[in-house]
N, C-alpha and C positions, 0 to 999 in steps of 0.2 A: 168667671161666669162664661157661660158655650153660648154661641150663638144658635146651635141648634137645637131643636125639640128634640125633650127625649123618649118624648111618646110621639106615635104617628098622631098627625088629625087626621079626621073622618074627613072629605070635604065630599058634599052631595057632586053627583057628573050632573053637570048642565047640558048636556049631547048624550044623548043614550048610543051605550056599544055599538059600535058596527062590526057586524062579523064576513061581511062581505071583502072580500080582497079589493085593495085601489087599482084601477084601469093603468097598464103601462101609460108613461107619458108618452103624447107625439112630438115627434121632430118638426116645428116649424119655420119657416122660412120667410125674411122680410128684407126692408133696404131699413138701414139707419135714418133717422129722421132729423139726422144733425148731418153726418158727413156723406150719406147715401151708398155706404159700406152692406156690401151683401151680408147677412148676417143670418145664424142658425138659431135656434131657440127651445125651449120645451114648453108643449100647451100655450104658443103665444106671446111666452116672458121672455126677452131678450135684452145683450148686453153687449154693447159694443165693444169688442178690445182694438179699435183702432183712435177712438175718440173718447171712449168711456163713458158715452151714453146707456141709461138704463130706463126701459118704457115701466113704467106703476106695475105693481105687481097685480093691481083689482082690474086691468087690460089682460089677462091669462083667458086662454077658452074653458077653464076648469075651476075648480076651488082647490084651495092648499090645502092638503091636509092636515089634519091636528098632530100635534106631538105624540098622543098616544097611539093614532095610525103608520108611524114612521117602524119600518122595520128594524131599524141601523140603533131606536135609541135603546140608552144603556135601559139595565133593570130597575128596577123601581127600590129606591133606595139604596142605591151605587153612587157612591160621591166623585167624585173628579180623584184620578191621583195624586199624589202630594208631586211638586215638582222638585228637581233635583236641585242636590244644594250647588252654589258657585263656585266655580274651578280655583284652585288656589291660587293665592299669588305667585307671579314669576319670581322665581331666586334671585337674587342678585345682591 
């Protein structure tokens, strides 16, 4: 038995299209609020790499975009690649 469907569903959009392009993100800048580490950000969201503090991502000055706004994601019905099989055993 597949685990996957072998017809698409329909599934109605909850968010109607946007056809508008997303606003570059801005560069923000804050102190950590654990170890007071200057730190760089995008729209607000930051992440420490000196103590690995991370502020909530609903503190950003913007909203995240949706998956289907993401330029980068794969096609619509592109699976992940198979991963490579494991190296063989050492001879010996």
């Amino acid at each position: 038995m597949t685990r996957w469907p072998h017809e698409p569903h329909s599934v109605p959009d909850a968010v109607p299209e946007s056809t508008a392009p997303l606003p570059a993100p801005e560069i923000t800048e804050a102190e950590c609020r654990r170890c007071g580490t200057l730190i760089a950000g995008l729209d607000g969201r930051y992440a420490c790499g000196v103590c690995g503090w991370v502020n909530d991502h609903s503190e950003g000055h913007r909203r995240l975009p949706r998956a289907d706004e993401d330029p980068d994601r794969p096609a619509k019905g592109r699976r992940r690649p198979r991963q490579l099989p494991p190296p063989p055993p050492p001879a010996g």
